[in-house]
C-alpha positions in Angstrom: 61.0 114.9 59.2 64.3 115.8 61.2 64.9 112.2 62.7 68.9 114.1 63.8 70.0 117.5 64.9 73.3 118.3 63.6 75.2 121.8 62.9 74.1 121.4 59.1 70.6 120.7 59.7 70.1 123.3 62.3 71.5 125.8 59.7 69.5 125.3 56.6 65.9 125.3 59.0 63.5 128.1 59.0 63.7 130.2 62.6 60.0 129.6 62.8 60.7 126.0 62.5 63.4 125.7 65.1 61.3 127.2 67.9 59.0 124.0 66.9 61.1 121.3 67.4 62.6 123.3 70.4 59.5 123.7 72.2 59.1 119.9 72.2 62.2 119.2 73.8 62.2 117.8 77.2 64.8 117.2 79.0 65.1 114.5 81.9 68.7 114.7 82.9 67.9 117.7 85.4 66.8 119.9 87.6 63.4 121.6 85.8 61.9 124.5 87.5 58.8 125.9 85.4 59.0 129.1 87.5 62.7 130.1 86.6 63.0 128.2 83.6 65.5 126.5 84.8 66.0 123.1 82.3 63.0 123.9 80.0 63.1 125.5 76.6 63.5 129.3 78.4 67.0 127.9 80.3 69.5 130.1 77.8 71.8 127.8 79.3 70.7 124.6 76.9 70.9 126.8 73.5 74.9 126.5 74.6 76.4 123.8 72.5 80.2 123.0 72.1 81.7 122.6 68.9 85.0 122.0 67.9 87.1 124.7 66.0 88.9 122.7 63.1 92.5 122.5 62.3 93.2 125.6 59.8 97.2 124.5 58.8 97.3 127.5 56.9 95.9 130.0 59.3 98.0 128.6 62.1 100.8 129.0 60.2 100.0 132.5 59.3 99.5 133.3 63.4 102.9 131.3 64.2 104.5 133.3 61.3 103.2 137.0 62.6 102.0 136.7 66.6 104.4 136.7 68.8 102.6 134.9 72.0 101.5 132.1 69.1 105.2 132.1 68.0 106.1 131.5 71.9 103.5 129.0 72.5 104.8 126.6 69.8 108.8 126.8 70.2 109.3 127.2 74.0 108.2 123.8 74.7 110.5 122.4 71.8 113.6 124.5 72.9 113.5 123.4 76.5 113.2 119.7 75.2 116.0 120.1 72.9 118.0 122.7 74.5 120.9 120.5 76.6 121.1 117.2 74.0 121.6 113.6 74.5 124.0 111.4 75.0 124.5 107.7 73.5 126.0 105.5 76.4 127.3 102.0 75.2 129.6 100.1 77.9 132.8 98.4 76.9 136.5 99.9 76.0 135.2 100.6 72.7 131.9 102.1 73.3 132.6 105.9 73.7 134.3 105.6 70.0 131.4 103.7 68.5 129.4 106.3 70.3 131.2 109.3 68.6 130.5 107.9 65.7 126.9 107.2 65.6 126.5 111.2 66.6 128.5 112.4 64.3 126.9 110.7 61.6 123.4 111.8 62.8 125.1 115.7 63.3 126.0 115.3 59.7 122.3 114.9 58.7 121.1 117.7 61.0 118.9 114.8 63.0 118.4 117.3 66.2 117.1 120.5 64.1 115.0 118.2 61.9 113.5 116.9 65.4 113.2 120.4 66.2 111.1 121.4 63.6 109.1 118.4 63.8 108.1 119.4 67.2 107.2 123.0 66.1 105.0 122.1 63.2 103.2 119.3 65.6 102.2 122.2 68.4 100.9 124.8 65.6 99.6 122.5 62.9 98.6 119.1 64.1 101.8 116.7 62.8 104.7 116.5 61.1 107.3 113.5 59.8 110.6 113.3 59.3 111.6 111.1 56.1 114.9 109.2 56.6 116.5 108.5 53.5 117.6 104.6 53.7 119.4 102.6 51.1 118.5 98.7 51.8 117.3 96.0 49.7 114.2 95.7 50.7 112.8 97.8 47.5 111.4 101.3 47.2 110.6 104.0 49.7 106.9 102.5 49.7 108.0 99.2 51.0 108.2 98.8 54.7 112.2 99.3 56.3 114.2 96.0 56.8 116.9 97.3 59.0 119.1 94.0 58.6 119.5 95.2 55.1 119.9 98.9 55.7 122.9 99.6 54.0 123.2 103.9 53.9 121.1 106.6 56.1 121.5 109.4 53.2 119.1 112.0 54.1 116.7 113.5 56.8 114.2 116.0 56.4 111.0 116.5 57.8 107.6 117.8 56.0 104.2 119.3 57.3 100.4 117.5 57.0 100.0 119.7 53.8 102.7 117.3 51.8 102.4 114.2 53.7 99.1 112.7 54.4 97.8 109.0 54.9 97.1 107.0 51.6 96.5 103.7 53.8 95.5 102.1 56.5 96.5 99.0 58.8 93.2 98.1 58.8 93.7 94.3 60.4 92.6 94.2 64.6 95.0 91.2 64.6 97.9 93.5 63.5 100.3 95.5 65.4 99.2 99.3 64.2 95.5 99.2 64.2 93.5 102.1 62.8 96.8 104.1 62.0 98.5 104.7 58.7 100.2 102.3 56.8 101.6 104.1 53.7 101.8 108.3 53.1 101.7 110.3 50.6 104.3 113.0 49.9 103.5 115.8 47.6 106.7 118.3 48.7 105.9 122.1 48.4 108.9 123.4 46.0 111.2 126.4 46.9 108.0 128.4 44.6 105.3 127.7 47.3 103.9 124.9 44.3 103.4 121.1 45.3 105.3 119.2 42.9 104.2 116.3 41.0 101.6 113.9 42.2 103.6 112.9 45.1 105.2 109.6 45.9 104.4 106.8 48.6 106.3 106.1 51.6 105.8 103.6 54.3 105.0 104.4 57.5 108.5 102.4 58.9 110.5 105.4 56.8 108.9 108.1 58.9 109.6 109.4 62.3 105.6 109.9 62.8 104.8 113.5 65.1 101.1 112.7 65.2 99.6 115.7 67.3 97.1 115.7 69.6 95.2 112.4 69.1 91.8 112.2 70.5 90.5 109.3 68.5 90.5 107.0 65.0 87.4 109.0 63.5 89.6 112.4 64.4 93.0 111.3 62.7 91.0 109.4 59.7 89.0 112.7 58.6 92.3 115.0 59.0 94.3 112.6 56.7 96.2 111.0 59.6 97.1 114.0 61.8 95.7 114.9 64.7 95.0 118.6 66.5 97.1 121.5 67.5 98.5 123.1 70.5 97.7 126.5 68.7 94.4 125.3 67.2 93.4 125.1 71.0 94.7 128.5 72.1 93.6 130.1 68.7 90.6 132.4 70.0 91.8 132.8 73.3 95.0 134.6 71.4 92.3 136.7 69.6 90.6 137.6 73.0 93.7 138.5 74.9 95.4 140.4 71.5 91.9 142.0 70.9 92.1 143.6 74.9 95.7 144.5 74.8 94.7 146.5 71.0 91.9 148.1 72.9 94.0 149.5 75.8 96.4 151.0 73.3 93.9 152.9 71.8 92.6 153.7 75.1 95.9 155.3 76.1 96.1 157.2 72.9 92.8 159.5 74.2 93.8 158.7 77.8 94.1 162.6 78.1 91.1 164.4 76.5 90.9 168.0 75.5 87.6 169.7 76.2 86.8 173.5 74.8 83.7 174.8 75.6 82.5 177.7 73.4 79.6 179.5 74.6 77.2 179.7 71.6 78.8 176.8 69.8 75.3 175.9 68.1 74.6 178.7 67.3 78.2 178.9 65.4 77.0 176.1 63.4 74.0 177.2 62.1 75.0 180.1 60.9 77.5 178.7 58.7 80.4 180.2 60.2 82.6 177.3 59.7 85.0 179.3 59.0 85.2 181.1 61.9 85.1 178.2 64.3 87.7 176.2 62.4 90.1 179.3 62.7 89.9 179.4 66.3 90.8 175.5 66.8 93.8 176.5 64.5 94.9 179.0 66.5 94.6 177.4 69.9 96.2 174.1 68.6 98.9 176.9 67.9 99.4 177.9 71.2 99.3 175.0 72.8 102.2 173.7 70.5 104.2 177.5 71.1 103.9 177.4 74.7 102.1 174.9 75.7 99.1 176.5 77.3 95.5 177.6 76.3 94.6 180.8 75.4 90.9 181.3 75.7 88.6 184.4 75.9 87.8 184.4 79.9 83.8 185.2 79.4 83.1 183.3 76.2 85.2 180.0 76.2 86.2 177.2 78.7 89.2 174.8 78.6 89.7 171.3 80.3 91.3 168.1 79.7 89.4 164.7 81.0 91.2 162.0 81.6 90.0 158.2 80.9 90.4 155.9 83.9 92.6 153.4 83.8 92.1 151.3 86.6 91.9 147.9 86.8 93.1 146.6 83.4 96.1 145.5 84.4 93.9 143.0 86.9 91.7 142.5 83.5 94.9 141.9 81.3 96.1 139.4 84.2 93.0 137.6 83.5 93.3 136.6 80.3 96.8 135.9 80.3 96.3 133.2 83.0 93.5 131.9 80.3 96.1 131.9 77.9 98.8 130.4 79.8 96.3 128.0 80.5 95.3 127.2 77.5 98.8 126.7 75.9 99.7 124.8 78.9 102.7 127.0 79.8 103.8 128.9 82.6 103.2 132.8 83.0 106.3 133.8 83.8 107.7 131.7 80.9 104.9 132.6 77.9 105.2 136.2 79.1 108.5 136.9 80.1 107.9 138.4 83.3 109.3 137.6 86.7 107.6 136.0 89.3 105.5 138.1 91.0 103.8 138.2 95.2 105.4 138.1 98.8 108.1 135.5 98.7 107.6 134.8 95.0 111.2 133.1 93.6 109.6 131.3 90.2 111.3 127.5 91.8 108.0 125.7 91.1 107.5 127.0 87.5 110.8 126.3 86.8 110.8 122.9 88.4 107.3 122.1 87.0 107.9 123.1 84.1 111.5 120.8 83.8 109.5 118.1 84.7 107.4 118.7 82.1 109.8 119.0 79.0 111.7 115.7 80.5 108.6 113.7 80.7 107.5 114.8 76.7 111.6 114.3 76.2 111.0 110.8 77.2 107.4 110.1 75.2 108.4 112.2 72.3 111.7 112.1 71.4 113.5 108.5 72.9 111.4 106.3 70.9 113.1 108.5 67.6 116.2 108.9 69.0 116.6 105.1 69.2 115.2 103.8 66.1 117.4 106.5 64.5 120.3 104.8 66.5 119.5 101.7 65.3 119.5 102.4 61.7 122.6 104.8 62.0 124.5 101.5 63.6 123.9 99.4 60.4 124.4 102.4 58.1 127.8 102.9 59.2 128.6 98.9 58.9 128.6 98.4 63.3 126.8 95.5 64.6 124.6 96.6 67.4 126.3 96.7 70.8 124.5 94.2 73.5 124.5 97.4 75.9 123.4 100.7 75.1 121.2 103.9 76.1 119.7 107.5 74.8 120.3 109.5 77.8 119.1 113.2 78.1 121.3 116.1 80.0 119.8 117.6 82.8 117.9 120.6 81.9 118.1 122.4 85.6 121.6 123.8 85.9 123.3 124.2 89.0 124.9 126.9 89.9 128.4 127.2 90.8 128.1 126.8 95.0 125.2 124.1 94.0 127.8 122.2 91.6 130.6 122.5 94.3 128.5 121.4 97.3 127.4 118.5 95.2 131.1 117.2 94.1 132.0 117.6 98.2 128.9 115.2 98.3 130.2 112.6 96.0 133.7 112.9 97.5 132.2 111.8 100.9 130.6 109.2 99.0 133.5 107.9 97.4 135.7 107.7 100.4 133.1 105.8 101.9 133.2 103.1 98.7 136.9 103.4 98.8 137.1 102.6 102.8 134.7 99.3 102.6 136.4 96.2 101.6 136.4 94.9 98.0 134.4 98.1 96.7 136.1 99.9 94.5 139.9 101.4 93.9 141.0 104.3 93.6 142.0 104.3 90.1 138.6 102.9 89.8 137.1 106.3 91.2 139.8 108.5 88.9 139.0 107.2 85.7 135.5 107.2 86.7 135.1 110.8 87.8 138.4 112.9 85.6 138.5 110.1 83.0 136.1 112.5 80.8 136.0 115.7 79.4 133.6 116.7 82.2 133.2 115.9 85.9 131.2 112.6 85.9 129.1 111.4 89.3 128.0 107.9 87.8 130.5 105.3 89.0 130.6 101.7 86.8 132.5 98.7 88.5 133.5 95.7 86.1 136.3 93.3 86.5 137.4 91.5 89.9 137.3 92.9 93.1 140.6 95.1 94.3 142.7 93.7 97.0 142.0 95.7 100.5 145.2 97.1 101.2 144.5 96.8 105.2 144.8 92.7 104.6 147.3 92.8 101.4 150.4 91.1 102.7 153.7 93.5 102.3 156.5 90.9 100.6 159.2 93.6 102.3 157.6 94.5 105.8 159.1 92.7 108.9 157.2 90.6 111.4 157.9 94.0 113.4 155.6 96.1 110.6 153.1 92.9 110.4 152.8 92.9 114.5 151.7 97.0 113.7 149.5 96.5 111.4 147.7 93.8 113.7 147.7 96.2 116.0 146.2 99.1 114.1 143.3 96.5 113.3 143.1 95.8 116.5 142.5 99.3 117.5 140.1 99.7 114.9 138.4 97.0 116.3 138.2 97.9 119.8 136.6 101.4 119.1 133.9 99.8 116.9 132.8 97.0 118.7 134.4 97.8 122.4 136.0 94.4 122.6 138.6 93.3 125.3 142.2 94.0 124.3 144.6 91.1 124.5 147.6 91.4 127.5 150.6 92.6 125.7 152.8 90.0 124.1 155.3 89.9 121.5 158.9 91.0 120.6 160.5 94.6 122.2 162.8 95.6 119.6 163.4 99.0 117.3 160.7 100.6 115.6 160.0 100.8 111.7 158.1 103.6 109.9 155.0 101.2 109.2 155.2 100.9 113.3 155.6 104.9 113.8 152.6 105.2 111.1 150.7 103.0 113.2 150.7 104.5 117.2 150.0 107.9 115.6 146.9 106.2 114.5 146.1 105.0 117.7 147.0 108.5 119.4 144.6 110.1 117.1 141.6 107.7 118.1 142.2 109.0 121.8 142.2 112.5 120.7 139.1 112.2 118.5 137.4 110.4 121.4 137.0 106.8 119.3 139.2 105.0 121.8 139.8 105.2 125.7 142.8 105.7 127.3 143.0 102.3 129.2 142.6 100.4 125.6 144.5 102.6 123.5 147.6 102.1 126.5 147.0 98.2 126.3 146.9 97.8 122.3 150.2 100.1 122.2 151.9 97.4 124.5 150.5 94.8 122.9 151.6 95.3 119.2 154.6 97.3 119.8 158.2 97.1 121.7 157.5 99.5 124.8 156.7 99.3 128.2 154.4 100.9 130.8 155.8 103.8 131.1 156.3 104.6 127.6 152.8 103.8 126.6 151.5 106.5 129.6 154.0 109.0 128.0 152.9 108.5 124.3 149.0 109.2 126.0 149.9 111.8 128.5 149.6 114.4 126.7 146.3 113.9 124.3 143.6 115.8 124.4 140.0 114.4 123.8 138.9 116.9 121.1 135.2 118.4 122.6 136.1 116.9 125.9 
């Protein structure tokens, strides 16, 4: 007795047996209608069961090898994540040194294109690892990585689920690393195509782990730690949409058929006059190549050509490339390489959607690597570990020219705003900060102690004449912010200084952008500098309120 259904069972029963169990299946989950057949055994609908395609590495690497929509499906994604770089950012004088350093010594190992690949051979076969080569005293390559003791980061290179599989398990709940792979297996392919040896073990601390698509424990423990592919997903919807694009080539090549009707054809054919019949095909092909036209006997014979309609597969092809795209999570206009289409169509949320998306898989994917390669490269090349540093990732949207210049206006409004408020920053500060670089920088880092505001920073060479100005500059400052009384002029009446000139011109300026009245600007000019009535009425005569 059948106690469990499963695809094996089902399989190796007799038809006749099937129908038996099926016929005393009832279902009480939903809607039963004995008149339609709606949830009995005569609903076609509950023969439909889903089951799992299984990871074929070698297939999928056949169909990322030879189709070009599979080959497109597992690099874009890759390429856009590793297309602008990182950056290692470690504060202090010596950090962009240290930092040079550390990405050299990665560079020299190839780290990004071994990422690269990583990331390819996780979208079309389930996983991949890259093996860092690490001298330390901790032992072998099968004992886990001390990093205090790492003393040289030789190598890099990364291998597929068909040489490295799981050997072990962390099977302890009270562990970090639960139901994942503790040691792996390597068994390298040679340059032949032939695994070599019996293969070595390697803990899991010496691999950069690409896991794939991980559903669950009992998935990644009967697929020898890997998980499932981006193409194992899109597999038959690739076959559908490949299979439909092949049938509307062939379609095209008879999309104009010739049709010759011979009167007595049958009979023709029963008399055994192949002969004859064949020689009259020849010699119309014949003219039809000469001058292409048909010569035909008016009475006997009739020519036409039939043509085979074409319309509506492009609306069919559509169809199953949304599917695809859809499948392969990627954008149309990016897996096809076709321009946005529709009224008002510009592509912006594709493109922005689909920057979003390689940042945030830059972010799960790639940082954790990135900085645990960081780490080890820091002891390798003998530097203790900064206290401060970062993995950051360049923009992937570009701006364009007017965009980049419309942005650096923005941050020069910005910075003359910083630069204007007391104690903020200097402007050497803001120089070394924005042109201290090879390239235009917007980030802005202030360490050390606060600049002196040159509006309060006492001038050892100015005269109580210049000082008096500068109050009354202050003053007028003041006064057009808050709207506070003037003081009654007081004060010395002697020869002006340049600070003093410097200083009314302000104050002129006010009135003529419309910050300051008249009646205040005349009162702070007689109050901070040597003139009388008169003169103060002639230096504001002849200002003009700008929009006034």
């Amino acid at each position: 007795m059948v106690t469990r259904l499963d695809e094996r069972a089902i399989s190796e029963m007799r038809p006749a047996e099937l129908r038996k169990i099926v016929a005393n299946v009832v279902r009480r989950d939903g809607w039963i209608s004995a008149l339609t057949g709606a949830g009995t055994v005569r609903d076609k609908k509950q023969y439909a069961h889903f089951i799992a395609a299984p990871t074929n590495w070698r297939e999928n690497l056949d169909l990322w090898r030879g189709d070009g929509l599979a080959g497109r499906i597992v690099e874009l994604l890759p390429k856009e994540m590793m297309r602008e770089g990182w950056d290692l950012l470690i504060e202090g004088k010596d950090g962009p040194e240290i930092a040079s350093r550390v990405k050299n010594k990665l560079e020299d190992l190839h780290f990004d294109d071994r990422l690269y690949q990583a990331l390819c051979l996780e979208r079309a076969v389930g996983g991949a690892g890259v093996i860092m080569g690490v001298g330390d005293l901790s032992g072998g390559m099968e004992a886990p990585l001390d990093l205090q003791s790492a003393a040289d980061l030789k190598w890099m290179e990364t291998f597929e689920p068909l040489e490295l599989f799981a050997s072990s398990w962390q099977n302890d709940p009270d562990l970090p690393g639960f139901g994942r792979p503790d040691k792996y297996r390597l068994v390298p392919v040679s340059p032949g195509g032939v695994k070599k040896g019996v293969g070595k073990e390697i803990h899991a601390s010496r691999i950069l782990v690409f896991p794939g698509i991980v559903v669950s424990r009992r998935q990644i423990t009967s697929q020898l730690g890997w998980g499932d592919a981006t193409l194992t997903r899109c597999r038959e919807t690739i076959r559908d949409f490949q299979t439909a694009w092949g049938a509307i080539g062939h379609l095209i090549a008879e999309y104009g058929v010739a049709v010759w009707k011979i009167k007595g054809l049958a009979e023709i054919i029963s008399m055994d006059k192949d002969e004859v019949l064949r020689s009259r095909v020849e010699m119309m092909q014949l003219a039809m190549s000469a001058v292409n036209a048909a010569v035909i006997d008016a009475e006997l014979e009739d020519f036409d050509r039939k043509q085979v309609p074409l319309t509506g597969l492009s609306d069919v092809l559509r169809e199953f490339g949304a599917r695809l795209a859809a499948d392969a999570d990627t954008p149309m206009t990016l897996l096809f390489g076709m321009s946005p289409g529709g009224m008002n169509a510009t592509g912006e949320f594709d493109a922005k959607s689909w920057f979003d998306r390689a940042h945030s898989e830059q972010e799960r994917k790639l940082r954790p690597h990135i900085e645990r390669a960081v780490e080890i490269a820091f002891r390798s090349l003998d530097i203790d570990e900064p206290e401060s540093w970062s993995v950051k990732f360049r923009p992937l949207s570009q701006p364009t020219e007017q965009e980049a210049a419309q942005t650096r206006l923005t941050q020069a409004q910005a910075d003359q705003i910083y630069y204007n408020m007391r104690g903020c920053v200097s402007g050497p500060e803001l120089r070394d900060q924005r042109f201290g670089g090879r390239e235009y920088r917007y980030t802005t880092h202030v360490s050390g102690p606060m600049p002196v505001d040159p509006s309060t920073a006492v001038d050892p060479t100015a005269t109580p004449q210049d000082q008096a100005a500068v109050d009354a500059q202050t003053a007028a400052q003041a006064a057009a912010a808050t709207g506070a009384p003037v003081p009654t002029p007081t004060g010395p009446r002697e020869a002006f200084t340049g600070i003093q000139i410097n200083s009314m011109m302000s104050i002129v300026q006010a009135v003529a952008r419309g910050e300051l009245d008249r009646s205040s600007a005349r009162a702070i000019l007689m109050t901070g500098f040597p003139i009388d009535d008169s003169q103060a009425d002639s230096l504001l005569g002849a200002v003009k309120v700008t929009g006034a």
